[in-house]
C-alpha positions in Angstrom: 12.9 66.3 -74.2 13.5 66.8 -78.1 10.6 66.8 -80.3 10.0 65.2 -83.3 10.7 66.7 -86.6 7.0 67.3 -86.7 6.9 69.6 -83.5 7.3 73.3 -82.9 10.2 75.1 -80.9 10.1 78.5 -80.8 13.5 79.5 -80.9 14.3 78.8 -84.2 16.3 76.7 -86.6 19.6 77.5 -85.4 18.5 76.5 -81.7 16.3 73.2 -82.5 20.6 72.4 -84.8 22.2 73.1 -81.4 19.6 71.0 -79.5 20.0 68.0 -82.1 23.1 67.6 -81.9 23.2 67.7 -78.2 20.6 64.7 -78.3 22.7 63.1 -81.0 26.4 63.3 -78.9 23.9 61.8 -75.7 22.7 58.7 -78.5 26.3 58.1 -79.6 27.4 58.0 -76.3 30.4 60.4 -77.6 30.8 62.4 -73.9 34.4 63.6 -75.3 32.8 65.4 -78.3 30.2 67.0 -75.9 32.9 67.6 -73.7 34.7 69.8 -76.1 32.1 71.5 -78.1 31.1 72.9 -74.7 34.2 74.5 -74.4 34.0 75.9 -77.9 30.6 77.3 -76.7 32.1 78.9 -73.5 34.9 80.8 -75.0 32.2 81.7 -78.1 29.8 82.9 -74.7 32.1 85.0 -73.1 33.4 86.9 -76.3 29.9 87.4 -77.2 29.4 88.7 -74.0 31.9 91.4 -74.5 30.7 92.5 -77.5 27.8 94.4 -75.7 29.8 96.0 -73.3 31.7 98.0 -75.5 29.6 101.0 -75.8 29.5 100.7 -71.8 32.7 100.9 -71.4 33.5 103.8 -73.7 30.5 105.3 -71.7 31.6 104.5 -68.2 35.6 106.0 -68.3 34.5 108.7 -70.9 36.9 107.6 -73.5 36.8 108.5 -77.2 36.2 105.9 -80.1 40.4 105.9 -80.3 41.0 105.4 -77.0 38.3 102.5 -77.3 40.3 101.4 -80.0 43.5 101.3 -77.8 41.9 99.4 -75.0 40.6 96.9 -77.4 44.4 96.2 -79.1 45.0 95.1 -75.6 42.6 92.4 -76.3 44.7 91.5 -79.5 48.0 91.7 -77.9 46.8 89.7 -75.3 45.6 87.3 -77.6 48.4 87.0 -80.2 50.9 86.6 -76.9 49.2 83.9 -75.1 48.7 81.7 -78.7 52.6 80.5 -78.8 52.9 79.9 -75.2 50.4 77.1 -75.4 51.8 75.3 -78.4 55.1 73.9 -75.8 52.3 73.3 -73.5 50.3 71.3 -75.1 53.0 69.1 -76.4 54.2 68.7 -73.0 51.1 67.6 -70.9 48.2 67.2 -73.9 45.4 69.7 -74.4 42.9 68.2 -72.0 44.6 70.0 -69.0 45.6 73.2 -70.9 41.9 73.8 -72.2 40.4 73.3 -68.9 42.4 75.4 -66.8 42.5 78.5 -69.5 38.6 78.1 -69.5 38.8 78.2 -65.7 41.2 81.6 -66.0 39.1 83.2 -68.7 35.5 82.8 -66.8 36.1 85.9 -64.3 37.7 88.2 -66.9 35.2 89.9 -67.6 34.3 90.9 -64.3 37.5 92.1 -63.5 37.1 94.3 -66.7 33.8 95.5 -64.9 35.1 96.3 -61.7 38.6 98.4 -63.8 38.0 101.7 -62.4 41.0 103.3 -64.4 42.3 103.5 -68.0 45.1 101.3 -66.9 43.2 98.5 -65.0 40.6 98.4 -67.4 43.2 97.8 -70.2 44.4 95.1 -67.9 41.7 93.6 -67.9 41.4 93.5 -71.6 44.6 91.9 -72.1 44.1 88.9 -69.9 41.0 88.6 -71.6 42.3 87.9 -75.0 45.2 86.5 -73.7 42.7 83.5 -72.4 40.3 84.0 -75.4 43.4 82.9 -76.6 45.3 80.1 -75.4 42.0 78.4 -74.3 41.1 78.6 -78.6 44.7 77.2 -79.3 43.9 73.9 -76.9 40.2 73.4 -77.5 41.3 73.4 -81.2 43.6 70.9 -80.4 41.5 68.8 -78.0 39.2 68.6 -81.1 41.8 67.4 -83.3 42.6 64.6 -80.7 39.0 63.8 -80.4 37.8 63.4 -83.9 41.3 61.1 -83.9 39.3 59.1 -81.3 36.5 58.7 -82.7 37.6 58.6 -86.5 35.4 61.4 -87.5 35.6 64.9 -88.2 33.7 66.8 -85.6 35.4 70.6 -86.3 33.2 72.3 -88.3 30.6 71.6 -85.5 32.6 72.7 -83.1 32.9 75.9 -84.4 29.6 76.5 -84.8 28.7 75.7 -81.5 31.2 78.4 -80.6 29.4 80.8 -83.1 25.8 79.8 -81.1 27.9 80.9 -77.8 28.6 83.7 -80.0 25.4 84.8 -80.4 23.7 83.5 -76.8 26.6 85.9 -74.9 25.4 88.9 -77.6 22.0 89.1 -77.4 21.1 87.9 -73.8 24.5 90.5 -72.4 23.1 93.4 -74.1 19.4 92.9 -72.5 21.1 91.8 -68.9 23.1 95.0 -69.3 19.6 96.9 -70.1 17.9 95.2 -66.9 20.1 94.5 -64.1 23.7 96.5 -65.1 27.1 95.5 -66.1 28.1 94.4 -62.6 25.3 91.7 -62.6 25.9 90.5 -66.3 29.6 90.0 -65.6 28.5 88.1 -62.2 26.3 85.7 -64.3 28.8 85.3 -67.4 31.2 83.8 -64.8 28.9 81.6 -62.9 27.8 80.3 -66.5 30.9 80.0 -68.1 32.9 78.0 -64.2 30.1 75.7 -64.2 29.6 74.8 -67.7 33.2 74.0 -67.2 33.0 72.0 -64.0 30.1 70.2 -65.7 32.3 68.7 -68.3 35.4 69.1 -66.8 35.9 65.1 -65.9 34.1 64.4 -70.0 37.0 65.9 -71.6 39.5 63.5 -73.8 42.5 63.0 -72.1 44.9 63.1 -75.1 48.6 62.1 -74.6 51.5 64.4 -74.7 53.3 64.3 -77.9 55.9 61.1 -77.6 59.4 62.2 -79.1 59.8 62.7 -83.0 61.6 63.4 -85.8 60.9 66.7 -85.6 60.8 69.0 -89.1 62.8 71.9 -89.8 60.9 75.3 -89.0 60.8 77.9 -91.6 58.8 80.0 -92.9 56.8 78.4 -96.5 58.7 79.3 -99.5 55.7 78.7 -101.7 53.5 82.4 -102.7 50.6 80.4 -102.3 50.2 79.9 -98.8 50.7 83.7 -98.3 48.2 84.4 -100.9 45.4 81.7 -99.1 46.7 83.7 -95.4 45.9 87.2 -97.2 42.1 85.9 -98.0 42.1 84.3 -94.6 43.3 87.7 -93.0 40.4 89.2 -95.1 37.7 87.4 -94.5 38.8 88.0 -90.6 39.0 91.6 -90.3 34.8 92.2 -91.4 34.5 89.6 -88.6 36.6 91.1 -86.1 34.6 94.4 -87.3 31.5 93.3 -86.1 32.6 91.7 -83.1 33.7 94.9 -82.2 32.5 97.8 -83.7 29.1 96.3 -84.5 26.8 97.4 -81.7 28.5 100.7 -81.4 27.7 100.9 -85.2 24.3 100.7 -84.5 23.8 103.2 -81.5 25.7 106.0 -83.3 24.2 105.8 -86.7 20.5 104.8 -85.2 20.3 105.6 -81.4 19.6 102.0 -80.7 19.4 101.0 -76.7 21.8 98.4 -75.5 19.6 95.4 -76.1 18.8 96.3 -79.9 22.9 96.9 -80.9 24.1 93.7 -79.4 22.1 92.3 -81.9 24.2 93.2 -84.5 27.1 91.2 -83.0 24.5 88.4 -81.9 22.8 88.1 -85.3 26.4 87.6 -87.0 26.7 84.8 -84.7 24.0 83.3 -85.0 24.0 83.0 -88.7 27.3 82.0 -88.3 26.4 78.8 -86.1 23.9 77.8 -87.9 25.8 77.6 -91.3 28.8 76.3 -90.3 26.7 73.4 -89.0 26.4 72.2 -92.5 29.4 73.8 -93.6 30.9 70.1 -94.3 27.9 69.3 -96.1 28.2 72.4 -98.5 31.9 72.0 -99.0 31.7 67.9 -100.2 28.4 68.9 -102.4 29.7 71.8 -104.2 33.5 71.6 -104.3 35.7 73.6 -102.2 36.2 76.8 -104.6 32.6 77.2 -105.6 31.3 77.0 -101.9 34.1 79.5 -100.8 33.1 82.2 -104.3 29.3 81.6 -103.2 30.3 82.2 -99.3 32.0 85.6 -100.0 29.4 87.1 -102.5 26.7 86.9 -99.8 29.6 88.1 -97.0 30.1 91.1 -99.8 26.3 91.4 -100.3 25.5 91.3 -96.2 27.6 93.7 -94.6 27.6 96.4 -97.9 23.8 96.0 -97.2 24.8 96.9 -93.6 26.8 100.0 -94.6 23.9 101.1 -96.5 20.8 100.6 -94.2 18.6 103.4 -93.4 16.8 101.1 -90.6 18.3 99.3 -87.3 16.2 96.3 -88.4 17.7 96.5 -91.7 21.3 97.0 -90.4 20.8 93.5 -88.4 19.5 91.7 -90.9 23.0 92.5 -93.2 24.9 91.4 -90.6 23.3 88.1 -90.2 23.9 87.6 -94.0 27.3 88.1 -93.7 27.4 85.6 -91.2 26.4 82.9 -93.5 28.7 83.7 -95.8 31.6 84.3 -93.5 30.6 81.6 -91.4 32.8 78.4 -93.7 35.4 80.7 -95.6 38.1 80.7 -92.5 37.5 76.5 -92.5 37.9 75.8 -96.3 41.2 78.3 -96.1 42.7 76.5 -93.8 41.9 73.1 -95.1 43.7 74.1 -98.2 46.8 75.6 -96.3 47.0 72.2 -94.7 46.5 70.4 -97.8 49.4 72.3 -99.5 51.9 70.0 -101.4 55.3 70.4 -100.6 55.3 72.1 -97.2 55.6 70.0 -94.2 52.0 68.5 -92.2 50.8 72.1 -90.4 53.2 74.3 -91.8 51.0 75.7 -94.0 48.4 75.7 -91.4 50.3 77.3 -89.0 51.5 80.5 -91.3 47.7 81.2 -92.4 46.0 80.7 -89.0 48.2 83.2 -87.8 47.8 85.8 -90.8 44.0 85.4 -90.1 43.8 85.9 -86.6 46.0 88.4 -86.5 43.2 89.9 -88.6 40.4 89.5 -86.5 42.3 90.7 -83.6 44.7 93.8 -84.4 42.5 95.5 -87.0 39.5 96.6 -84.9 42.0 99.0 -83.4 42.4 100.5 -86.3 39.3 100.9 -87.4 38.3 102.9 -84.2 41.0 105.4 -85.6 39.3 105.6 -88.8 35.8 105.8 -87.4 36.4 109.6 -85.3 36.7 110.7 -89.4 34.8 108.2 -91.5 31.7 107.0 -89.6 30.9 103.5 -89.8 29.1 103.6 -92.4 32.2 103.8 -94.3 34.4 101.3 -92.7 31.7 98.6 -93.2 31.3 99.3 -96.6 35.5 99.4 -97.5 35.4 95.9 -95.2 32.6 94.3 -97.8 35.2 95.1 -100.7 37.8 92.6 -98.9 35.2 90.2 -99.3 35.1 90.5 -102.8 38.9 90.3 -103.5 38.3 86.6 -101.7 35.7 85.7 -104.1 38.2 87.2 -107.0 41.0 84.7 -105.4 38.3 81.6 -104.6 40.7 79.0 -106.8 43.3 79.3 -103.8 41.2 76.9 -102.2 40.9 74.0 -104.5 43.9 72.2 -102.3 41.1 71.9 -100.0 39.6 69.0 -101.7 42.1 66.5 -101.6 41.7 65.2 -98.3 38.8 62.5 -98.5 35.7 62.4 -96.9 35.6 60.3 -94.1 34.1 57.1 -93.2 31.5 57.4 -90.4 
């Protein structure tokens, strides 16, 4: 039962925000909305739950923090692959059907990961997990464009931070099932979870249409400097993210001895943060203006993770990353708003080029950075990521496309 404003739940904010809205989607009747934020918070559960098993897996087929970083590009190349096929399929049978089954294919993954003997296998493994990371973030993406379309009103930023709260609930609890009952047990439960949260809403899910026959507009790439200039700051605010997703918990072991449960905190607190901002991140954007909430957002990403770099403490480590979240958590949504909003470009061109540049961010430069680490430490990677964040603040007046499109009527 949800309490009243005047009651106590010990969680904390960012759980009684999930738990609202939950109650809220169940008042309004809005099953399709439900239906698709549970798929953002599947695909944010199970790569929260990786996040943990990192340092495992290094551990487990003795394998150096390059070699880690190998296996991991696997996850990117799976990814970055698996992103265009679904575009054709979506347009051909909707994203209802596409979402569903990718969230039925990425549920097991990581328990085939677990059960990799080998280099090979492992890296396997890795690559049909981003691959479905992947193509299940293309459809849901779509599926919530289709629904807010339904139900004539925006429901994305929401979605995305119910992914973030997945994010963190895969993070912290993986790293303390690890701790307790082993890897083989924590993959076991992350794909009971993830199937049945699936099979719970499977028949909720909007049925969209297939896109009917158009006049189709020319493809090419933008002309305009601008929209690679708002897909650079996208494609920096994405690696730090990447970073921590990846590289976080190991971070935090090798520079602090921490066990298991205490490093998949970084990666959890991050998300966390993350979730619970970009829950009002449409309320930021509309009362501040789109540039001066994106400057704000990266000074405190900047001021976070260089307060991570620096930290002499574990507690003090977690704590930076968590700021970063918050101001990470609504600088990839106003960049993209403004690539959409981009005169003189066709609807999603602009879209298209900068959601690409970003992700390809998040997802090919951890790999790197495990190269860089054997020499550096993190310590120093985290710190040269914060100054990224700055050049976005620097740039902030790229987004002020942003605010054109309207608020809408509720």
């Amino acid at each position: 039962m949800i309490r009243s404003r005047s009651g106590t739940i010990p969680e904390g904010p960012h759980f009684m925000t999930c738990i609202r809205r939950l109650h809220l989607f169940h008042r309004q009747g809005s099953r399709e909305r439900l239906a698709v934020s549970t798929h953002f918070l599947i695909n944010g559960f199970v790569v929260g739950s990786w996040a943990p098993k990192i340092p495992e897996l290094g551990q487990r087929l003795s394998i150096s923090e390059s070699v880690l970083g190998l296996m991991i590009l696997a996850f990117g190349i799976g990814s970055l692959t698996m992103m265009p096929v679904m575009g054709p399929l979506i347009a051909r049978f909707g994203s209802a059907r596409p979402m569903k089954f990718a969230a039925i294919a990425l549920s097991p993954t990581l328990l085939w990961l677990t059960l990799a003997p080998e280099i090979p296998l492992a890296a396997a493994a890795l690559f049909l997990l981003g691959g479905f990371v992947g193509a299940m973030d293309i459809a849901m993406n779509a599926n919530a464009v289709a629904t807010e379309q339904h139900l004539r009103r925006a429901i994305m930023s929401s979605c995305h931070g119910f992914w973030s709260f997945g994010g963190f609930m895969g993070a912290t609890a993986g790293g303390l099932m690890i701790e307790a009952a082993g890897p083989l047990w924590h993959a076991t439960a992350v794909m009971a979870i993830a199937s049945a949260l699936t099979l719970v809403v499977w028949p909720l899910v909007f049925e969209d249409k297939p896109a009917e026959s158009t006049q189709m507009h020319k493809i090419r790439l933008p002309r305009s400097l601008l929209a690679y200039l708002i897909g650079l700051m996208a494609l920096f605010s994405m690696v730090p993210e990447g970073a921590v997703l990846d590289w976080g918990a190991l971070y935090l072991r090798q520079a602090f001895s921490a066990d298991i449960a205490t490093s998949g905190l970084a990666f959890g607190a991050f998300a966390a943060a993350m979730a619970t901002t970009r829950f009002a991140g449409d309320i930021l954007r509309n009362r501040f203006g789109a540039v001066s909430t994106l400057r704000i957002s990266a000074l405190i990403a900047f001021a976070g993770l260089f307060s991570a770099a620096l930290a002499p403490h574990p507690a003090l480590a977690i704590a930076g990353f968590a700021l970063s979240g918050i101001g990470i958590a609504n600088v990839a949504p106003i960049l993209f708003s403004a690539a959409g909003n981009l005169p003189g470009l066709a609807p999603g061109i602009g879209l298209s080029l900068v959601t690409f540049m970003g992700y390809s961010g998040l997802l090919a430069a951890p790999p790197a950075i495990g190269f860089v680490a054997e020499s550096t430490g993190f310590k120093v990677i985290f710190a040269a990521l914060a100054l990224l964040l700055l050049a976005v603040f620097a740039k902030a007046e790229v987004a002020r496309h942003a605010d054109m499109r309207q608020p809408e009527k509720a």
